[in-house]
C-alpha atoms as a printed R data frame, in Angstrom:
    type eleno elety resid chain resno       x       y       z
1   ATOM     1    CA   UNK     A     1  -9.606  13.901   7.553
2   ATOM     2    CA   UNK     A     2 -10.629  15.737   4.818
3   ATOM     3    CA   UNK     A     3 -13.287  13.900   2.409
4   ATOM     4    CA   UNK     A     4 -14.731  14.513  -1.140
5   ATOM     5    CA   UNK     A     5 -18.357  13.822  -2.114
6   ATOM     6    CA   UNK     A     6 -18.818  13.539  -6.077
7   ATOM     7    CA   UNK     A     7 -22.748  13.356  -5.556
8   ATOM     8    CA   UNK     A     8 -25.765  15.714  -4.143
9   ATOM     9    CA   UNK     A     9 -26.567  12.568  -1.552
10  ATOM    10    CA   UNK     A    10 -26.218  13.214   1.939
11  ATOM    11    CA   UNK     A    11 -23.024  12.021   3.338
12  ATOM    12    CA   UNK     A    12 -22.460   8.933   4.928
13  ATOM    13    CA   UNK     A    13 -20.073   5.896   5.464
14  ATOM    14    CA   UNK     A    14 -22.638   4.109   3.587
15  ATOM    15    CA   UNK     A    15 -22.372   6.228   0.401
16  ATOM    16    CA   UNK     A    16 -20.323   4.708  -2.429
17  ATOM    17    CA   UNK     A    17 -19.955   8.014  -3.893
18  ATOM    18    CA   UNK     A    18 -18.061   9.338  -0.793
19  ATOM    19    CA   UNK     A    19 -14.278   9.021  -1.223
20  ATOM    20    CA   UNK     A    20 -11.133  10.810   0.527
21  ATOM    21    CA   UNK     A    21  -9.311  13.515  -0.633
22  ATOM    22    CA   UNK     A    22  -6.361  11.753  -2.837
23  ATOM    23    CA   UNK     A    23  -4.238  14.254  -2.101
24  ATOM    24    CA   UNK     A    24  -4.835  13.384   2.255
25  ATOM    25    CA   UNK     A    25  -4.034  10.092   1.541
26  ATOM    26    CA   UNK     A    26  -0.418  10.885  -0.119
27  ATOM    27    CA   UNK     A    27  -0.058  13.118   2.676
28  ATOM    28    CA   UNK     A    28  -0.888  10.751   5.253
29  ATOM    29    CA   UNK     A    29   1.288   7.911   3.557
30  ATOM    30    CA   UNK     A    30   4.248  10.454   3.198
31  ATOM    31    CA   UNK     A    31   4.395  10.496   7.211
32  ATOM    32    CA   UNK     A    32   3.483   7.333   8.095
33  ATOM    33    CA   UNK     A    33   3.634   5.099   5.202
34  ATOM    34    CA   UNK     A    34   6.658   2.769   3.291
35  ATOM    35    CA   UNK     A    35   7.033   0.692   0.295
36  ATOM    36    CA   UNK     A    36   9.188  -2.054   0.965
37  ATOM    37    CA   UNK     A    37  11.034  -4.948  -0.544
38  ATOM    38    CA   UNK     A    38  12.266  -7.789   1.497
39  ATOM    39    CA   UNK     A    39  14.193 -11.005   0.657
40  ATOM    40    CA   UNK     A    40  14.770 -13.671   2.406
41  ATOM    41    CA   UNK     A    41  15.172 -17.598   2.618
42  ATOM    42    CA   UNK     A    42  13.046 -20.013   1.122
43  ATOM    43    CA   UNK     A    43  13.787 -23.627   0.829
44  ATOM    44    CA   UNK     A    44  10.243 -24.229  -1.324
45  ATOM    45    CA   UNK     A    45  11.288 -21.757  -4.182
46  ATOM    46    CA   UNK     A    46  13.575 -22.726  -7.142
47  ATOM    47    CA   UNK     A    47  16.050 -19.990  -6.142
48  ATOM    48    CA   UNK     A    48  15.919 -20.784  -2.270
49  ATOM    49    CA   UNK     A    49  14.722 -17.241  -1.932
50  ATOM    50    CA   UNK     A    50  11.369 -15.114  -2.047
51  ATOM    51    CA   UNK     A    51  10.614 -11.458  -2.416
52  ATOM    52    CA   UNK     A    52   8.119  -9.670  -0.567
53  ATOM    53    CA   UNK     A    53   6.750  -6.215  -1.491
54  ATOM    54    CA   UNK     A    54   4.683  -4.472   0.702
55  ATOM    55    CA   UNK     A    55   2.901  -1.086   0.939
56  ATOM    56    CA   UNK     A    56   2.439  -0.343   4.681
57  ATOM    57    CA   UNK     A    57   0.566   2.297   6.426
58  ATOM    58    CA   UNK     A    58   1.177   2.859  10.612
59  ATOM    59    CA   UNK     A    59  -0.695   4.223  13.283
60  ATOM    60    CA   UNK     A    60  -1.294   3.924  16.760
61  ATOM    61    CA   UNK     A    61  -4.951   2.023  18.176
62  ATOM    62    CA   UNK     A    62  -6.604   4.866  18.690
63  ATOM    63    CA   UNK     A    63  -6.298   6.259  14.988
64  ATOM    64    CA   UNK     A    64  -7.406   2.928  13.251
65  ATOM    65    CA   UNK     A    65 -10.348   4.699  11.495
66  ATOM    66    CA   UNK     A    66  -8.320   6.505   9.188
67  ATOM    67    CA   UNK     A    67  -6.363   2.875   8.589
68  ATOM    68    CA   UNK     A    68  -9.837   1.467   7.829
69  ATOM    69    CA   UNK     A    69 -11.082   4.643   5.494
70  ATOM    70    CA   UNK     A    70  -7.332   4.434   3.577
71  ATOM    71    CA   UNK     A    71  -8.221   0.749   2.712
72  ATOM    72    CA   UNK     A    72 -11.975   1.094   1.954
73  ATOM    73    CA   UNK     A    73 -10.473   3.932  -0.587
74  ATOM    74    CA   UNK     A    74  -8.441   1.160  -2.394
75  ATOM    75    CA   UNK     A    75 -10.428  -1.515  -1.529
76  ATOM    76    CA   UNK     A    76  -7.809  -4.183  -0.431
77  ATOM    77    CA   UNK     A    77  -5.355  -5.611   2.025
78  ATOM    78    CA   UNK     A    78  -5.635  -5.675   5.476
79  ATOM    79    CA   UNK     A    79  -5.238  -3.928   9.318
80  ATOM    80    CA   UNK     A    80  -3.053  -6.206  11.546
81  ATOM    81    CA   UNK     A    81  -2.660  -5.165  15.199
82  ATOM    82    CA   UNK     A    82   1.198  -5.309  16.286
83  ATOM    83    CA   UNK     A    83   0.558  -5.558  20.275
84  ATOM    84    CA   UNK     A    84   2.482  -3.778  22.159
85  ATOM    85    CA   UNK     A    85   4.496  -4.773  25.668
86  ATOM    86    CA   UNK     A    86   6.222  -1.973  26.147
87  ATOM    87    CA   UNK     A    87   5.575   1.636  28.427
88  ATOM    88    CA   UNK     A    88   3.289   2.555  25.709
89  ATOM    89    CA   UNK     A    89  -0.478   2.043  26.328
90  ATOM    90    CA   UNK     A    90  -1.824   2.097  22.790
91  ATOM    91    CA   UNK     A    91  -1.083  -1.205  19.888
92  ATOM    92    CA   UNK     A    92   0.141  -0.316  16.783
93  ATOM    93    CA   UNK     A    93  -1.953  -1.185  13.565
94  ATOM    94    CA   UNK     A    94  -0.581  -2.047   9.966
95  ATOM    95    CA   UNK     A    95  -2.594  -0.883   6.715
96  ATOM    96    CA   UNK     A    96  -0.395  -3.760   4.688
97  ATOM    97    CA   UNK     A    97  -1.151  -4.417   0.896
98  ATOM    98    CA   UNK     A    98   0.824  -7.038  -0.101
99  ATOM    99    CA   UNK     A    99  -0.828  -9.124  -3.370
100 ATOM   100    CA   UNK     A   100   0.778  -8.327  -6.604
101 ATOM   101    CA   UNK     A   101  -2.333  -7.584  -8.302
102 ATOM   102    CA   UNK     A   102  -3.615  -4.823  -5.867
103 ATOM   103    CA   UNK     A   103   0.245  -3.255  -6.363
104 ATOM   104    CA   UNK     A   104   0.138  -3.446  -9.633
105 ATOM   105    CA   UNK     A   105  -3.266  -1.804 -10.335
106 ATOM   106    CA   UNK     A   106  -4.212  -0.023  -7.505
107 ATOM   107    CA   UNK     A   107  -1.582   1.273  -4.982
108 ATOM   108    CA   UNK     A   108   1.474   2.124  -7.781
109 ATOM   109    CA   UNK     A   109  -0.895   3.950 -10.109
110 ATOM   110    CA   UNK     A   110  -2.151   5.841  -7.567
111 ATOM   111    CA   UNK     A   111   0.449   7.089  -6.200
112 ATOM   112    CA   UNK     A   112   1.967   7.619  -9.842
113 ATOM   113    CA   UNK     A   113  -1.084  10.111 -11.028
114 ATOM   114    CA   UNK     A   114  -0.678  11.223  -7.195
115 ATOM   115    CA   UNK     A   115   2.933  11.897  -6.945
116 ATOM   116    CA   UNK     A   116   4.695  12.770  -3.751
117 ATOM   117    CA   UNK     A   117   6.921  16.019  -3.039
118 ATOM   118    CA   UNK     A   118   9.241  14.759  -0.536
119 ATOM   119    CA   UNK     A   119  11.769  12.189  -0.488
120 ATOM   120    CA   UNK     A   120   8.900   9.474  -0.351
121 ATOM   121    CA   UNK     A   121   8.974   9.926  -3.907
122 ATOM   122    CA   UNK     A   122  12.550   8.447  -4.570
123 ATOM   123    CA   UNK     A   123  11.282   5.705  -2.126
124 ATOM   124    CA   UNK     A   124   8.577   4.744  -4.259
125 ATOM   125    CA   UNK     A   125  10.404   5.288  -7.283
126 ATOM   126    CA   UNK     A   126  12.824   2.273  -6.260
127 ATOM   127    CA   UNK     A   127   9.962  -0.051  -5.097
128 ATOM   128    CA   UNK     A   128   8.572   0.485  -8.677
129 ATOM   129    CA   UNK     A   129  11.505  -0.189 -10.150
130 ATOM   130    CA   UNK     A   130  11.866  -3.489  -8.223
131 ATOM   131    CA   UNK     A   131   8.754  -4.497  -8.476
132 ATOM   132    CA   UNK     A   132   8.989  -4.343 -12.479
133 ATOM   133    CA   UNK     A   133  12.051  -5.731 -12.420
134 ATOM   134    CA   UNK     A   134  10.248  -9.249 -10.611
135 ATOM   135    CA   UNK     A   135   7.563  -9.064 -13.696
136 ATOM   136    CA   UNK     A   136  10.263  -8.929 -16.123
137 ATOM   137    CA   UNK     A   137  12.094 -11.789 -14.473
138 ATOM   138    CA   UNK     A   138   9.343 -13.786 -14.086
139 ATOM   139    CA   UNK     A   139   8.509 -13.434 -17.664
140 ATOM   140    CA   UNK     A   140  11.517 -14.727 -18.837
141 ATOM   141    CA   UNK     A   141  11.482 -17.261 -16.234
142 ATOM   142    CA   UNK     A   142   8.349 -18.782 -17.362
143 ATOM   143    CA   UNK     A   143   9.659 -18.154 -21.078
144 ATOM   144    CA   UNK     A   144   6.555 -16.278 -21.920
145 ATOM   145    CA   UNK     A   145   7.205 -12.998 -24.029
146 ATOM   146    CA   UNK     A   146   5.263  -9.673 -24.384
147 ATOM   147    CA   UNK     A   147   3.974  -8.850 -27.352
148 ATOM   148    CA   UNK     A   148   4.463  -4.351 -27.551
């Protein structure tokens, strides 16, 4: 894990001036990251359905501080364990990001200014455009109007 200091201090976990190297993280989302968009049934919402986006990060037990050094970089969501009860002898942990503010104004301009070389990018390029497309529906929804 590669990490960038933007101060003279000595390096430690403590030190708010320590970050990771934007360009690691984009790497290590490219292989084991996803932006995804689910629907499915909900009887409580006007439409009977809900939309979930999600920005998930994988990796196995033993890797979970590079999970945990991903979200202190962004500073939200959450690790979830997926247990495993298969052959394998290691759980699974989820880096998940999942409120609409912390999409909106920290994981999709990051990885906008930090853009992605592979096919990721048309992944993320199609969560984006969902993901606007809910604000614009729910703006006209709510019958609220932007002013430009």
């Amino acid at each position: 894990m590669v990490k960038i200091t933007h101060s003279d201090n000595v390096p430690s976990l403590d030190n708010q001036q320590e970050r990771l190297d934007p360009w690691w993280i984009v790497g290590f989302v490219d292989g084991e990251g996803c932006f995804s968009v689910s629907t499915f049934k909900n009887r409580t919402t006007r439409s009977n359905y809900q939309t979930l986006f999600e920005f998930v990060v994988t990796q196995g037990e033993r890797s979970k501080s590079a999970l945990e050094a991903i979200k202190n970089y962004f500073g939200c969501g959450n690790i979830y364990i997926n247990r495993r009860y298969d052959n394998h002898n290691y759980n699974l942990l989820r880096y998940c990001v999942r409120r609409q503010d912390d999409l909106k104004n920290k994981i999709i301009p990051f990885f906008q200014k930090y853009q992605f070389r592979t096919s990721k990018r048309e992944q993320f390029e199609k969560f984006c455009e969902r993901f606007d497309n809910r604000e614009s529906s729910e703006t006209i929804r709510q019958g609220r109007k932007d002013k430009i």
